[in-house]
MARNUNU-779634 format. One record per residue (C-alpha): z, y, x. Coordinates in pm, whole numbers. Example, Ala and Ser with C-alpha at 12.3 -4.5 7.8 and 13.67 -1.06 7.14 Angstrom:
residues 2
780:-450:1230 $
714:-106:1367 $
This chain:
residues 378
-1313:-1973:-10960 $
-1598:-1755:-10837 $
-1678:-1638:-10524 $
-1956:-1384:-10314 $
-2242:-1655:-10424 $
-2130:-1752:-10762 $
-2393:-1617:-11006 $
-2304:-1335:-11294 $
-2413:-1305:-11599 $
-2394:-942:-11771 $
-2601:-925:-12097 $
-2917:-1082:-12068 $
-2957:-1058:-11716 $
-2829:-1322:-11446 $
-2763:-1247:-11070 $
-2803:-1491:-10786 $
-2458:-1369:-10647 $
-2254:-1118:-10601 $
-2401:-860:-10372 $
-2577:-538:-10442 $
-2781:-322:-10269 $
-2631:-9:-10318 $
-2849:333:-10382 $
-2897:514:-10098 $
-3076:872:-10057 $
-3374:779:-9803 $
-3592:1097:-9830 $
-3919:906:-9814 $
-4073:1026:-10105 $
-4318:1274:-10195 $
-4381:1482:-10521 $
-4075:1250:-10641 $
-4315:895:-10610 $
-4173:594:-10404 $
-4398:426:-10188 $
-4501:160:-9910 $
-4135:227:-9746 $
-3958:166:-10055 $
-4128:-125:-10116 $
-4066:-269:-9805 $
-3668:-130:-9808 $
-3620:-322:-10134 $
-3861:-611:-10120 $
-3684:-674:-9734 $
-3398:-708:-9926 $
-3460:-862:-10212 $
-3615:-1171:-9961 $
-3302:-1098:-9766 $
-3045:-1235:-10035 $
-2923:-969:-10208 $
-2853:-1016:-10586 $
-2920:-686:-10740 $
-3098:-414:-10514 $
-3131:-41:-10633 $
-3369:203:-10471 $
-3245:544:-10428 $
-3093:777:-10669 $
-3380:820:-10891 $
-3373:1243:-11017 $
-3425:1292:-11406 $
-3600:1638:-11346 $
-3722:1820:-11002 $
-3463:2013:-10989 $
-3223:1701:-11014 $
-3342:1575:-10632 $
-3133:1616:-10320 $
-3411:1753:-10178 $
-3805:1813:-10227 $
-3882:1442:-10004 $
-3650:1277:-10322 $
-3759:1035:-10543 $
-3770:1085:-10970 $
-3889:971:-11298 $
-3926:1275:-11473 $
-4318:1212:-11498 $
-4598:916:-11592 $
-4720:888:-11278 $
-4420:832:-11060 $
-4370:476:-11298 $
-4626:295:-11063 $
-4465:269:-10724 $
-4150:173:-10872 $
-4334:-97:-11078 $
-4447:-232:-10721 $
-4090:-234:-10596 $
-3972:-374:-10930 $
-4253:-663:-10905 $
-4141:-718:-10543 $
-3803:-739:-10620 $
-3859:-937:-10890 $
-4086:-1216:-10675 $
-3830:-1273:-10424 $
-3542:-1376:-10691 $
-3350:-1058:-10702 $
-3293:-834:-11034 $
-3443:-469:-10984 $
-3171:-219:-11077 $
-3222:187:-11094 $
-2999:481:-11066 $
-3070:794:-11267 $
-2872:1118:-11165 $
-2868:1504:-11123 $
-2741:1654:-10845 $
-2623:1978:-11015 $
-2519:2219:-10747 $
-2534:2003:-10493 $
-2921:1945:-10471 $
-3169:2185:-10283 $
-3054:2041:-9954 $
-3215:1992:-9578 $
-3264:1614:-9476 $
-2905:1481:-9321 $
-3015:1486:-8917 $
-3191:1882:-9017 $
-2879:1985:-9089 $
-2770:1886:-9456 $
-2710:2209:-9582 $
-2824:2374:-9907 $
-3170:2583:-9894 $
-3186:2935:-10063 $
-3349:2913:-10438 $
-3636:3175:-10315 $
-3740:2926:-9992 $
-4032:2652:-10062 $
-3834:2383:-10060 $
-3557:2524:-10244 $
-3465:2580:-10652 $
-3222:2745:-10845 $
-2930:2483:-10878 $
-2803:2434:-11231 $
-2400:2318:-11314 $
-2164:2321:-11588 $
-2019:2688:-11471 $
-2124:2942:-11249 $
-1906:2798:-10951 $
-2046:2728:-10621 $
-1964:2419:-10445 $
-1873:2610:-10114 $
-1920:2510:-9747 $
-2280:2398:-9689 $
-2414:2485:-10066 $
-2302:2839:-10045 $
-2591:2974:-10326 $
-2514:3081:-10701 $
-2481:2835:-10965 $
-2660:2897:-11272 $
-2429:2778:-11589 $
-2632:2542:-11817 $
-2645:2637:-12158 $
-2598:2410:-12464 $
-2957:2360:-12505 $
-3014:2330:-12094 $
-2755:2017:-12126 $
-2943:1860:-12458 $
-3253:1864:-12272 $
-3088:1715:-12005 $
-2987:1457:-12233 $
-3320:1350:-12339 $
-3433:1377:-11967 $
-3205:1064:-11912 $
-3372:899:-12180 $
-3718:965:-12135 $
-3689:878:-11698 $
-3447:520:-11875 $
-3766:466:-12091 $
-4003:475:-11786 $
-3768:319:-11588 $
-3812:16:-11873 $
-4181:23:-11835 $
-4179:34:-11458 $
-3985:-346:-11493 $
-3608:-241:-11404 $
-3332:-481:-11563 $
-3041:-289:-11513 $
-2987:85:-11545 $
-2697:284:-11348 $
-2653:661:-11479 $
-2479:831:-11162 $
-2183:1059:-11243 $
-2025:1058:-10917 $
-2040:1228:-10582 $
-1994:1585:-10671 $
-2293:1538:-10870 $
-2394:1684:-11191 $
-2207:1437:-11381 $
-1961:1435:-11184 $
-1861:1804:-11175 $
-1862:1800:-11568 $
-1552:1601:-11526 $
-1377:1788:-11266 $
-1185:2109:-11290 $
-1290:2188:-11028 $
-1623:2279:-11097 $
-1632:2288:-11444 $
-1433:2582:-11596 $
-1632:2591:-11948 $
-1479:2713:-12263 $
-1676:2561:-12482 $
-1744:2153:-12595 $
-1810:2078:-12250 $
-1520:2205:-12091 $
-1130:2262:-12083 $
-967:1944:-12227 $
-1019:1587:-12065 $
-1259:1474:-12364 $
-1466:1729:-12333 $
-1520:1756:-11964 $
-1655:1382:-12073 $
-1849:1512:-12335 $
-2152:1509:-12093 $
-2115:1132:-11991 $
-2114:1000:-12388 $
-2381:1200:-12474 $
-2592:1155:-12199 $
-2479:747:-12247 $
-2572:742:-12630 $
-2923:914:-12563 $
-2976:617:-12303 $
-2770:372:-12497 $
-3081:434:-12780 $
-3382:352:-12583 $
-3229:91:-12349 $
-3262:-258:-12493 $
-2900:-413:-12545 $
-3000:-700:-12360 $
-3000:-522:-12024 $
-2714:-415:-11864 $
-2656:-24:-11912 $
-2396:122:-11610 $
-2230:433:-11477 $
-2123:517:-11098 $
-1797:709:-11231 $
-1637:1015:-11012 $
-1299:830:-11025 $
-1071:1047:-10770 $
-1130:1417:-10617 $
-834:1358:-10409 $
-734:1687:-10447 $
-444:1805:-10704 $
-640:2028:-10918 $
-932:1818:-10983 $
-1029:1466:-11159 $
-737:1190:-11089 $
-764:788:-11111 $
-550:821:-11437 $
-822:1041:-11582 $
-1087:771:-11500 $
-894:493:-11660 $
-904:677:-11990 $
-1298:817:-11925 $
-1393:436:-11873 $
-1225:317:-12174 $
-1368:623:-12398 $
-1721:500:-12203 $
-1715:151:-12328 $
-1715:241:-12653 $
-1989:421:-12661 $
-2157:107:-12495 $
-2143:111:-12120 $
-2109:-210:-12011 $
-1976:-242:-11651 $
-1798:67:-11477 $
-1946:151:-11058 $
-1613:345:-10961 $
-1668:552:-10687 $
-1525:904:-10561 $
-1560:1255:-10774 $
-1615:1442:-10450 $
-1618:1777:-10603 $
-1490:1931:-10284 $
-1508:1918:-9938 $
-1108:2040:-9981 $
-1014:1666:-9961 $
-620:1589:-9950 $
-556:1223:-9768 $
-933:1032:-9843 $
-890:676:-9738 $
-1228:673:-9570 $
-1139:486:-9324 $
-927:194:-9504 $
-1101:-154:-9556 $
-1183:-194:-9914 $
-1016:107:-10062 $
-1184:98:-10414 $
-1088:-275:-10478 $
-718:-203:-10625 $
-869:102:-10860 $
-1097:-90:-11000 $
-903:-370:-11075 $
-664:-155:-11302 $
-966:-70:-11454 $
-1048:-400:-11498 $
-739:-534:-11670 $
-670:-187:-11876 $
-1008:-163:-11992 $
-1104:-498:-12010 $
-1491:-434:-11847 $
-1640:-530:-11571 $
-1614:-368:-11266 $
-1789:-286:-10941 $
-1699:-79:-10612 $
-1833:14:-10311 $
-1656:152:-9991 $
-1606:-30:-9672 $
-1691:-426:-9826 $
-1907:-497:-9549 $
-1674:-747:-9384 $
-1806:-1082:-9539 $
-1432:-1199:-9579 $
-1260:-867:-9754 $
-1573:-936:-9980 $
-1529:-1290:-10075 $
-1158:-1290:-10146 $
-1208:-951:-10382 $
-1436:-1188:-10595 $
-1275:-1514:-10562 $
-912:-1324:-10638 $
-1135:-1181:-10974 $
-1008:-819:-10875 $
-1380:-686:-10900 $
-1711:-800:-11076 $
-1966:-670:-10765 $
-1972:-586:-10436 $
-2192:-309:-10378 $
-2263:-245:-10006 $
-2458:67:-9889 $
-2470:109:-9503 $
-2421:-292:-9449 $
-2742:-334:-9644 $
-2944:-78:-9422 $
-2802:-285:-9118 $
-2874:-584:-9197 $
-3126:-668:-9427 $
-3010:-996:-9468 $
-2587:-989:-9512 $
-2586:-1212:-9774 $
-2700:-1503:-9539 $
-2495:-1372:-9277 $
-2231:-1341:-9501 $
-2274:-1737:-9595 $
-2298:-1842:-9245 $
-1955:-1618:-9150 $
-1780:-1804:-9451 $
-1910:-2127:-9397 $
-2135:-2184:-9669 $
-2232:-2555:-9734 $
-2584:-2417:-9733 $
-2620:-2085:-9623 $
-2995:-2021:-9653 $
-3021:-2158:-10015 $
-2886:-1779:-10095 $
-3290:-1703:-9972 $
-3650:-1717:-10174 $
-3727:-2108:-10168 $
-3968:-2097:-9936 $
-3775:-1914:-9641 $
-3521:-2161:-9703 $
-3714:-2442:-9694 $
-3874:-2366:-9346 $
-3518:-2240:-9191 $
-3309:-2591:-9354 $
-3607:-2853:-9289 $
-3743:-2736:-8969 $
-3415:-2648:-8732 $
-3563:-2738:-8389 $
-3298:-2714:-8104 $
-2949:-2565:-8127 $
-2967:-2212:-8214 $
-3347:-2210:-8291 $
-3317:-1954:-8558 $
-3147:-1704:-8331 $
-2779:-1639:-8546 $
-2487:-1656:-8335 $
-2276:-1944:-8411 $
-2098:-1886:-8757 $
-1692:-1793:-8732 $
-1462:-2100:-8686 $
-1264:-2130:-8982 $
């Protein structure tokens, strides 16, 4: 029986447990390149425990950032400071993963704590968003949408490919496309946003038109011995949009065009939301278990796992693959030995590089020398 420190295997690649980093928009960057921050975000990390750590969500073309201080891959020279993170990673025995997305209508946005809402197309910082119909998202992204045409979404298509083959040569192992999060993935699958009347749109299949094609162009340059993912749109919680029954059938359809472990998150195609379980522990586990068992691939969610417990028995009850943990991460840069010491590892540190472990087991001076609290009573 596994459990949060078991390793997993998926294709060629091996993880030292259970945990991911998850991505997480930092806005750090500039003219799309990662640098010294980055490295020391992931590399903390990475030394920290974690088993698979993803920088940011990495934009396919400029106008696929959040915002202008974004990180990308749509050029040459942004490869090197992810090779640096992906070395770092890498040295202190965690597997470098990467997220390519588009945010679609949602991008040309002000950092978080300026405000987080969408900048005109005609400002500096601001561009022209681009979705699968002329619909604007609404609230705080109040500007025209420009439809994509057939050709805009092929090019697209080969965008993914060329930022996954750069993404190969900068040393990632493991490659998440991100169709979620009222993204531009994501709104090709909702109603909601995409109201098309061609290929792309109207039925179920081909409002997931998008995802296989954009999958197969990856699927093509990505060796088959890494593991190729998707963060899925699963849920808009609202009537008229994407439903969990809708992602059970998109997932299947997915695997066969060779995605090999579904990241189910939310669709969050409106701010119109009707009952979101934000605030219940775990909320993602029981969805992605039906995936699980109907689909028969492996599975990962994210959403309120950062109790050590709730993330152990998910894993050792096999209802999920992967705990991916986002906020817990940026708290604590190293859970994962928390985590052990909370569940009363046999040997809590060994989940660290071998030679912070060996100084932290072999040199233990007087009670509470390292400075952790006392680990739970079980």
């Amino acid at each position: 029986m596994p459990d949060l420190f078991s390793p997993y295997t998926l294709k060629g690649i091996t993880l030292r447990n259970r945990v991911a980093m998850s991505p997480m928009t930092m806005y750090r960057s500039v003219d799309g390149k990662v640098g010294d921050y980055h490295l020391m975000l992931m590399g903390s990390r990475a030394a920290g425990g974690f088993g698979l750590v993803f920088p940011e969500q990495i934009a396919i073309t400029p106008d696929g950032r959040t915002g202008t201080c974004c990180a990308g891959l749509w050029d040459d020279d942004q490869i090197e400071g992810l090779a640096r993170v992906c070395a770092l990673v890498k040295e202190m025995g965690a597997v470098p993963a990467i997220q390519l997305g588009h945010t679609g209508r949602k991008g040309s946005e002000q950092k978080p704590w300026e405000g987080k809402r969408q900048i005109a197309p005609d400002h500096p910082d601001g561009w022209q968003v681009r979705g699968p119909s002329a619909i604007p998202y609404g609230g705080r992204y109040p500007y025209p949408v420009q439809a994509l045409s057939v050709d805009e979404i092929l090019a697209l298509h080969q965008a993914y490919a060329d930022a996954a083959q750069r993404a190969l040569a900068a040393g990632f192992e493991w490659l998440e496309m991100h169709f979620a999060h009222g993204y531009l993935g994501a709104s090709f699958f909702s109603p909601l946003a995409n109201q098309r009347t061609d290929a792309y749109g109207g039925s179920l299949e081909n409002r997931l038109r998008f995802h296989r094609e954009a999958l197969d162009a990856v699927r093509a340059v990505w060796p088959e011995r890494l593991p190729l993912t998707m963060r899925l749109g699963s849920d808009d919680f609202h009537p008229e949009g994407v439903q969990f029954d809708d992602a059970v059938w998109a997932v299947g359809a997915l695997k066969r065009h060779g995605l090999d472990l579904a990241d189910l998150s939310l669709g969050m195609n409106t701010d119109d939301l009707r009952e979101p379980p934000f605030s219940q522990a775990a909320f993602m586990v029981e969805r992605g278990n039906r995936v699980r068992r109907e689909c028969g691939i492996p599975v990962a969610v994210s959403w309120n796992l950062g109790t050590p417990a709730i993330a152990d028995r998910v894993i050792r009850e096999e209802l999920i693959d992967l705990v991916f943990l986002g906020r817990p991460a940026l708290a604590n840069p190293h859970w994962p030995v928390w985590a052990a010491r909370e569940l009363a590892h046999d040997d809590p540190f060994s989940v660290l590089p071998q030679d912070w472990s060996w100084w932290l087991k072999n040199r233990p001076g007087s009670e509470n020398s390292h400075g952790w609290p006392a680990p739970a009573v079980r």
